[in-house]
MARLUMFI-459838 format. One line per 5 residues: number of its first residue (from 0); their letters; for each residue x, y negated, z negated of N, C-alpha, C, O. Coordinates in steps of 0.02 Angstrom, whole numbers, plus 50000, padded with zeros to 5 digits. Each point is the difference from the previous one (the first is absolute). Layout:
% residues N
NUM = a = X,Y,Z,X,Y,Z,X,Y,Z,X,Y,Z  ...
This chain:
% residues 193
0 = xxxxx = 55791,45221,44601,49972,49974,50060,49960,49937,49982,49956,50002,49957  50058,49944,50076,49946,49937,49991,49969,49979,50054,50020,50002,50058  49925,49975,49921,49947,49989,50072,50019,49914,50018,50000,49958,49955  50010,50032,50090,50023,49927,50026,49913,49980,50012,49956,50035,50025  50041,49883,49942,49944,49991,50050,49970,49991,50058,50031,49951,50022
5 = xxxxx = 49922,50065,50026,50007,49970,50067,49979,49926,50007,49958,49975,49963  50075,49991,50088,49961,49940,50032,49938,50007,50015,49980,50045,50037  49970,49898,49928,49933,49975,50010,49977,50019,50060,49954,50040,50005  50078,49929,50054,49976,50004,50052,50070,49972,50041,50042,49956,49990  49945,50097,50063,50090,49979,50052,49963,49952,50044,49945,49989,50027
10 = xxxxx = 50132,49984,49962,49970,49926,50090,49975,50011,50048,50010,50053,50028  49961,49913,49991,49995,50021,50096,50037,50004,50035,50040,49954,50012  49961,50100,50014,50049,49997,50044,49998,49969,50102,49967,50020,50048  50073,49938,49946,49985,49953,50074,50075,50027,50040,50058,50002,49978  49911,50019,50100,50013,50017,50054,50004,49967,50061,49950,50011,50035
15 = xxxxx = 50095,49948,49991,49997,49958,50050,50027,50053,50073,50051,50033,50009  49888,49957,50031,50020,50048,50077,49989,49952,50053,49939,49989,50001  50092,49976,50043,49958,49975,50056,49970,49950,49974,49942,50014,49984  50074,49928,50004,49942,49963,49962,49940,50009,49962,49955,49959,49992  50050,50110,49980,49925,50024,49957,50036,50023,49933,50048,50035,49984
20 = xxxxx = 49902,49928,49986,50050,50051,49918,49923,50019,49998,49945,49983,50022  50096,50071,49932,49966,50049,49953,49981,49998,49932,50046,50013,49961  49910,49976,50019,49995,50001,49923,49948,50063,49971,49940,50009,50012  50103,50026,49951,49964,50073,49985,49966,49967,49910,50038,49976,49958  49906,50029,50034,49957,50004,49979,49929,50036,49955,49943,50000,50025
25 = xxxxx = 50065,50015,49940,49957,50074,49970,49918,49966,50028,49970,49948,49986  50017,50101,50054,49909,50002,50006,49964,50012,49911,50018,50040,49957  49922,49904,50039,49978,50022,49947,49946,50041,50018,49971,49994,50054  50010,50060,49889,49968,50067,50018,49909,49988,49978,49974,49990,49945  50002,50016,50114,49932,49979,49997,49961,50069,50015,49962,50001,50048
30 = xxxxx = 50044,50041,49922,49970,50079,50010,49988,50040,49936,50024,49994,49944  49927,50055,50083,49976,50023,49946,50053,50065,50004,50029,50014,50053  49979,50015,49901,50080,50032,49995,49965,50086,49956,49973,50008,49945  50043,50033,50100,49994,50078,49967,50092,50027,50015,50042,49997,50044  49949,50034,49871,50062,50035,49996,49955,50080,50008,49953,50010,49961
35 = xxxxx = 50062,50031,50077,49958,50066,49999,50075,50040,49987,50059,49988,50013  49895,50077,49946,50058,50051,49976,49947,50052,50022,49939,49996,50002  50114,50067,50016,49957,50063,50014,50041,50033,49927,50057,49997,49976  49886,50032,50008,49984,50034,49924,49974,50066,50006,49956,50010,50042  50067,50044,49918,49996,50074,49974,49935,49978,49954,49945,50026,50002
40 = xxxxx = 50074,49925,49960,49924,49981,49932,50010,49933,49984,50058,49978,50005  49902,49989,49979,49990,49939,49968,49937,49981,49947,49945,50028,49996  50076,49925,49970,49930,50000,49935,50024,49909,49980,50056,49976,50010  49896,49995,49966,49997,49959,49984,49960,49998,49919,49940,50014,49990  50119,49963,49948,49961,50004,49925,49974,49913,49981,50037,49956,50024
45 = xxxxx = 49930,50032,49954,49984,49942,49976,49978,50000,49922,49941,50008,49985  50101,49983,49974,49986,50006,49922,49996,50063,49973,49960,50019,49957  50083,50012,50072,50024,50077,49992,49946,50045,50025,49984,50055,49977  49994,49918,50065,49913,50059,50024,50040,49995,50084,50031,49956,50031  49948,50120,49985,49994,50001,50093,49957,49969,50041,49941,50017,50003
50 = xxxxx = 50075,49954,50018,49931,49954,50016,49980,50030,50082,49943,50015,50016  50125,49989,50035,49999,50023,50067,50064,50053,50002,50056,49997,49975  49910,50056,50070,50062,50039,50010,49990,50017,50059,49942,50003,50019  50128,50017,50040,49992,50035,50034,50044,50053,50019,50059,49999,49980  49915,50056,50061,50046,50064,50031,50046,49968,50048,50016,49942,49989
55 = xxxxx = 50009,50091,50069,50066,49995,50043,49957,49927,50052,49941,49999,50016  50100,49960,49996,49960,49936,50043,50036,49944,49980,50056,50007,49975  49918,49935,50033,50047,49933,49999,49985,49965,49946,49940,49999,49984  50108,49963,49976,49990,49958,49956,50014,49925,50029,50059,49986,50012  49889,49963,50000,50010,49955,50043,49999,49936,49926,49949,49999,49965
60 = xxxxx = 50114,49947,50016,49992,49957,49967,49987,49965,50055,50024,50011,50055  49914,49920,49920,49970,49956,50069,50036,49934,49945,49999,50005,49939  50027,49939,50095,50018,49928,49979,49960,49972,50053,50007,50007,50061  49941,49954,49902,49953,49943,50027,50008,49925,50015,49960,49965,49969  50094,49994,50081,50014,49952,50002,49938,49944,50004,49943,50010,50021
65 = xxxxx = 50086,49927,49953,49930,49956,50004,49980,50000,50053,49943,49977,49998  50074,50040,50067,49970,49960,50062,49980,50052,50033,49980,49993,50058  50024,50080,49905,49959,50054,50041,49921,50003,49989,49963,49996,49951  50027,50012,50125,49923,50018,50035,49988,50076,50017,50037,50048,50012  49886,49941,49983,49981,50067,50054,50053,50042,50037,50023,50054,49981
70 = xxxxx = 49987,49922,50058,50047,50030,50049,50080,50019,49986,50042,50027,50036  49959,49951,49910,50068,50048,49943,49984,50046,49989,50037,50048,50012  49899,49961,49960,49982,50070,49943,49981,50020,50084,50047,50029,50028  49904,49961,50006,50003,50048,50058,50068,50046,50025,50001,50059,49986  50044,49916,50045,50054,49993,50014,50063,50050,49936,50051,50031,50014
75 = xxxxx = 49930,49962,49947,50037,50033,49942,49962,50060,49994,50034,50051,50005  49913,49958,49986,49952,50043,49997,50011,50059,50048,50007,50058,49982  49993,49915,50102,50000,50037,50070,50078,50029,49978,50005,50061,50005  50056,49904,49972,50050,50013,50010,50029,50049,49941,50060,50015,50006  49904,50012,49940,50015,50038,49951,49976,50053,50019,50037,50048,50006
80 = xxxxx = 49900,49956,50007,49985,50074,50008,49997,50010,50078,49945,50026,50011  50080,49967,50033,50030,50009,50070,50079,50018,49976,50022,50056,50012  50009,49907,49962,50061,50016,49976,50022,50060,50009,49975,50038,49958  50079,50000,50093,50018,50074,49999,50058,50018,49956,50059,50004,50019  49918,50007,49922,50048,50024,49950,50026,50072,49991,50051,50026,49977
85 = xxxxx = 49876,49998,50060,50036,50089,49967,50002,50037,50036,49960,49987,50046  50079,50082,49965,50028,50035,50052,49929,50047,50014,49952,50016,49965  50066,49993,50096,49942,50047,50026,50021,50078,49983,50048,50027,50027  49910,50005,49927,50028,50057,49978,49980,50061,50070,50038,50046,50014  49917,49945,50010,50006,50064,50075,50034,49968,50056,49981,50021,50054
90 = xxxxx = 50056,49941,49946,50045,49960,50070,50086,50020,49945,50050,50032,50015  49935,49941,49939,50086,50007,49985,50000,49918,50025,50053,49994,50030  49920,49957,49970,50010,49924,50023,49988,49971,49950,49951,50002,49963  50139,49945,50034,49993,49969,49914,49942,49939,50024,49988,49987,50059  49983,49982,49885,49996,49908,50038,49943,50014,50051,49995,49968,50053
95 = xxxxx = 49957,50084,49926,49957,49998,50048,49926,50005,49982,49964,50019,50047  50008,49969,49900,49932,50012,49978,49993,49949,49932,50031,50003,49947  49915,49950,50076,49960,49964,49929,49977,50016,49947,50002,50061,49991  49967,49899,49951,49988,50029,49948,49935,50034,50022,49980,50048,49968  49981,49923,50094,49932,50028,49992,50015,50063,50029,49974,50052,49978
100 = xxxxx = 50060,49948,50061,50046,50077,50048,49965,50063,49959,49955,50039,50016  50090,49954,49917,50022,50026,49940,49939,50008,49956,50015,50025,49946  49929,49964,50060,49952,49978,49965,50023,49976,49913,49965,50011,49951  50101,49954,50049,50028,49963,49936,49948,49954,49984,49949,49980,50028  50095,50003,49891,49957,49944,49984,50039,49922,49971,50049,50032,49983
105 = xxxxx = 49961,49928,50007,49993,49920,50010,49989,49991,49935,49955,50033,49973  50081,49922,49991,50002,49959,49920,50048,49936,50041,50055,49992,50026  49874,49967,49959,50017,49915,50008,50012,49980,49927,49962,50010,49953  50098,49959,50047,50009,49966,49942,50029,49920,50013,50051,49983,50031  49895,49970,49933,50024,49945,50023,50062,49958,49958,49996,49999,49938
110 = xxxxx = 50074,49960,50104,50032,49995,49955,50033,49920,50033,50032,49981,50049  49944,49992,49898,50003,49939,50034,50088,49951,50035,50019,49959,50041  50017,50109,49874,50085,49971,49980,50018,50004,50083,50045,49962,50019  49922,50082,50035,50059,49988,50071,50011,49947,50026,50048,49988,50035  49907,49972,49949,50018,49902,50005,50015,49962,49956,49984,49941,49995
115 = xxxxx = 50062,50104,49954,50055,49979,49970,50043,49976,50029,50014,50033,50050  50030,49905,49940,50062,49955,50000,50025,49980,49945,49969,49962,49963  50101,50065,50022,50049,49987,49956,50005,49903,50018,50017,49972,50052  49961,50000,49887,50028,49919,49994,50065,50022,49950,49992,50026,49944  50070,49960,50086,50049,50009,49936,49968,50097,49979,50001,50048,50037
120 = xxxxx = 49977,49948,49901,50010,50071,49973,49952,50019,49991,49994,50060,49985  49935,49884,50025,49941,50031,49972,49954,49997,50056,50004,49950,50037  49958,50089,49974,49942,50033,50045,49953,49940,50004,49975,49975,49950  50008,49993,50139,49950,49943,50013,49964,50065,50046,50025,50047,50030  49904,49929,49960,49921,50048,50030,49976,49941,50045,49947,50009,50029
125 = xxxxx = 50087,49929,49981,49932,49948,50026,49985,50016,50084,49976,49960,50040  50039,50087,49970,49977,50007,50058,49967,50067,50018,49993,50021,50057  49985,50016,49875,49970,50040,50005,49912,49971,49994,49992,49938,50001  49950,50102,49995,49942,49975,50001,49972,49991,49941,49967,50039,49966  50050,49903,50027,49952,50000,49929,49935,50068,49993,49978,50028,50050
130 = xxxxx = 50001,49988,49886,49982,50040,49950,49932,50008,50040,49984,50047,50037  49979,49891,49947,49925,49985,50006,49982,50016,50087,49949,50027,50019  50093,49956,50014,50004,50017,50077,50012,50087,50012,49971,50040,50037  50069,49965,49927,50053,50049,49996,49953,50080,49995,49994,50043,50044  49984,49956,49905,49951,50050,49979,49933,50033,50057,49990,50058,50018
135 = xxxxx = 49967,49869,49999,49955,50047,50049,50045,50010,50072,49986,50049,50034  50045,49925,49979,50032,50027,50071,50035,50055,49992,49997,50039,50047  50046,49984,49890,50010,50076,49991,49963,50039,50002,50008,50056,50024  49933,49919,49944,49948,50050,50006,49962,50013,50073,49984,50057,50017  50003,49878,50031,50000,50012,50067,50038,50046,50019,49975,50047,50031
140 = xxxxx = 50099,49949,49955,50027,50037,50033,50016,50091,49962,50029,50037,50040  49961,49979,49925,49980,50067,49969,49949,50017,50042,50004,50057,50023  49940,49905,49997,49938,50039,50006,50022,49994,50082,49981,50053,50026  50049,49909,50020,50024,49999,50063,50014,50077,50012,49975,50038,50041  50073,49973,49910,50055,50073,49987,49940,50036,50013,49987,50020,50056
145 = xxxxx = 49968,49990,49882,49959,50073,49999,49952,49985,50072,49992,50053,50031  49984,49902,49994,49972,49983,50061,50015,50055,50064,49965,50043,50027  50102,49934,49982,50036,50006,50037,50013,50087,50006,49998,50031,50053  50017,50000,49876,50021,50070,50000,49942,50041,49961,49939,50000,50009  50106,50039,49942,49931,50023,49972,49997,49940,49920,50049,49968,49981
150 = xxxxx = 49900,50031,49996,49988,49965,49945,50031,50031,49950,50037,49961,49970  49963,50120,49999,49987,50032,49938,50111,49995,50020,50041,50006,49954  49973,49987,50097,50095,50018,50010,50004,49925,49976,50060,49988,50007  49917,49965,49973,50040,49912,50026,49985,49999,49901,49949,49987,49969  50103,50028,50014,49998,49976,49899,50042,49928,50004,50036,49983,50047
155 = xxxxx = 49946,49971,49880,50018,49947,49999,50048,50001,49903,49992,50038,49952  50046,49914,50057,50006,49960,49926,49935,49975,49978,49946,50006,50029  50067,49963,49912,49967,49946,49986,50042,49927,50008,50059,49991,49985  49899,49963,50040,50027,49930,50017,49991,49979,49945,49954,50004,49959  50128,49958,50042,50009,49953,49924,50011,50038,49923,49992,49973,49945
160 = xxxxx = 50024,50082,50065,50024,50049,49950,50049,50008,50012,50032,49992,50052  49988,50034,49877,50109,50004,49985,49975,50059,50024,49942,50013,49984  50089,50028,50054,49983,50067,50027,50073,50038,50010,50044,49962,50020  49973,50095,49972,50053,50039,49983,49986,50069,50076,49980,50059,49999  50040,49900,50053,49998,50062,50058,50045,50050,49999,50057,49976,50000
165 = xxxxx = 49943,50076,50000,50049,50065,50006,49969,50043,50062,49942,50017,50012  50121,49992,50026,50007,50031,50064,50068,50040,50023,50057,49975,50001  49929,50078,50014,50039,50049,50042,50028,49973,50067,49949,49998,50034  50100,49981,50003,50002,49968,50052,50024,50076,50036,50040,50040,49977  49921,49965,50086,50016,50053,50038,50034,49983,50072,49971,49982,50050
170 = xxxxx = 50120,50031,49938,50051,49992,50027,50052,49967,49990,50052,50029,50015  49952,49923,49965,49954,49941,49983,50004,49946,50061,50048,49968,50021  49865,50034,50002,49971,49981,50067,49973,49932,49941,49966,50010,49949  50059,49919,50074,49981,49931,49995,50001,49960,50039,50057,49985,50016  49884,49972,50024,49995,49958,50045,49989,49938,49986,49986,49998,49940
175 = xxxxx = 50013,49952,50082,49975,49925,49985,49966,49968,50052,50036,49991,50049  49904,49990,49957,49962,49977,50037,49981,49934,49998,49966,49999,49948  50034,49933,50077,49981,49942,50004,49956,49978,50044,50029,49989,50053  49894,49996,49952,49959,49987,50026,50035,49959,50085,50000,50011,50061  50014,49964,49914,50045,49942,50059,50066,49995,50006,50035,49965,49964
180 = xxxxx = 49989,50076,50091,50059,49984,49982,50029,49939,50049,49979,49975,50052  50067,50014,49916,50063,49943,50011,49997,49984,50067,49996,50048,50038  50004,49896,49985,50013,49983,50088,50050,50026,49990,50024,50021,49948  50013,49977,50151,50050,50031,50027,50064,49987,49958,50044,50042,49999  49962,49901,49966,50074,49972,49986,49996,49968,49943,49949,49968,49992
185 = xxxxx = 50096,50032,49959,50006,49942,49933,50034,49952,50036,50001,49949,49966  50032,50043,50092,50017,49931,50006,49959,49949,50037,49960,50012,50045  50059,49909,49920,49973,49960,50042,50051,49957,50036,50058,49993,49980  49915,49977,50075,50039,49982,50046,49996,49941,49994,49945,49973,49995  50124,49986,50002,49996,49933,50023,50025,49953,50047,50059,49988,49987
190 = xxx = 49921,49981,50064,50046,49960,50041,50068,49941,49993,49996,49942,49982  50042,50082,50031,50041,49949,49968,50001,49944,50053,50002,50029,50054  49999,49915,49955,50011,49946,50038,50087,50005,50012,50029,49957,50035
C-alpha cells in the first residue's frame, strides 16, 4: 500500500448563477476551541509524577487562539459544564444530564497543538496564543471553571509541561466546541457586471 500525497490546498471553487458567482472560501477560525471527552477516569503525569486525576466526568483539551477574550472562556466555560452528556439513570433518558447533574468532575488540560496547521508536513501554531498571554488567561479560565461549579471537581494540567494524559473515554462520547462559531455561509458573493 502507498500513501499518495495530498494537494497543498484545492482551488476555489467558482459558481456562476444569475449573474452572481460564488466563491467558496475557508473562514479563518477566530475561537477559542474545547475538544470535551466524557471519561470513566482521567489523570494527567508530568515527569512521571500524577499531578491531576479524575473519577467518571469530562476531560476538556482547551486551544487558546490569539484573539480570544473574556467572553470565549465565558462562553466555553457556560457550554462545557451545561453540556448534556450523560444519560439520566431514573428516566432511562440518554443525552440528558450535565456534568454538574452528576456531581462529576472536570480536568482542563491546556493544549495549544488544536491551532495546529500542517505547512507542507510540518506543524504551524501562529495562530495560537502566544505563551506569555497564554498562561494567565488559562489560569483565568480554570478558576472561571471552579467559580462556576464546585472548586475541589475543576482539576488542571500543568501549563507548558510535556504532560502524558491518560483517559478512559466513556462510549466513546467526544465533542468539539468553538467559542464562535462560523457565520451562516463559507461563501462569498460576488457581482458580476
Amino acid at each position: 500500500m502507498y500513501c499518495l500525497p495530498l494537494p497543498l490546498q484545492a482551488p476555489l471553487q467558482l459558481q456562476a448563477h444569475n449573474n452572481v458567482r460564488f466563491q467558496s472560501k475557508p473562514k479563518p477560525i477566530r475561537a477559542m476551541r474545547a475538544v470535551v471527552q466524557r471519561v470513566a477516569s482521567a489523570s494527567v503525569e508530568v515527569e512521571g509524577r500524577t499531578v491531576s486525576e479524575i473519577g467518571p466526568g469530562l476531560l476538556v483539551l482547551v486551544g487558546l487562539h490569539e484573539s480570544d477574550s473574556n467572553s470565549d472562556a465565558d462562553y466555553i466555560c457556560r457550554k462545557v459544564l451545561n453540556m448534556r452528556l450523560f444519560p439520566n439513570e431514573s428516566s432511562g433518558r440518554g443525552w440528558d444530564q450535565n456534568v454538574m447533574h452528576r456531581n462529576y468532575e472536570v480536568l482542563l488540560v491546556s493544549q495549544f497543538t488544536l491551532y495546529g496547521v500542517l505547512k507542507g508536513n510540518k506543524p504551524d501554531f501562529h495562530v495560537a496564543m502566544p505563551p506569555q498571554n497564554a498562561k494567565p488567561f488559562y489560569a483565568s479560565l480554570v478558576d472561571s471553571f471552579r467559580n462556576s461549579y464546585k472548586p475541589d471537581a475543576v482539576k488542571d494540567g500543568v501549563f507548558g509541561a510535556m504532560m502524558k494524559v491518560n483517559l478512559v473515554n466513556d462510549g466513546p462520547v467526544t465533542m468539539q466546541i468553538d467559542s464562535q462559531s462560523p457565520k451562516n455561509s463559507n461563501d462569498v458573493i460576488e457581482e458580476q457586471s
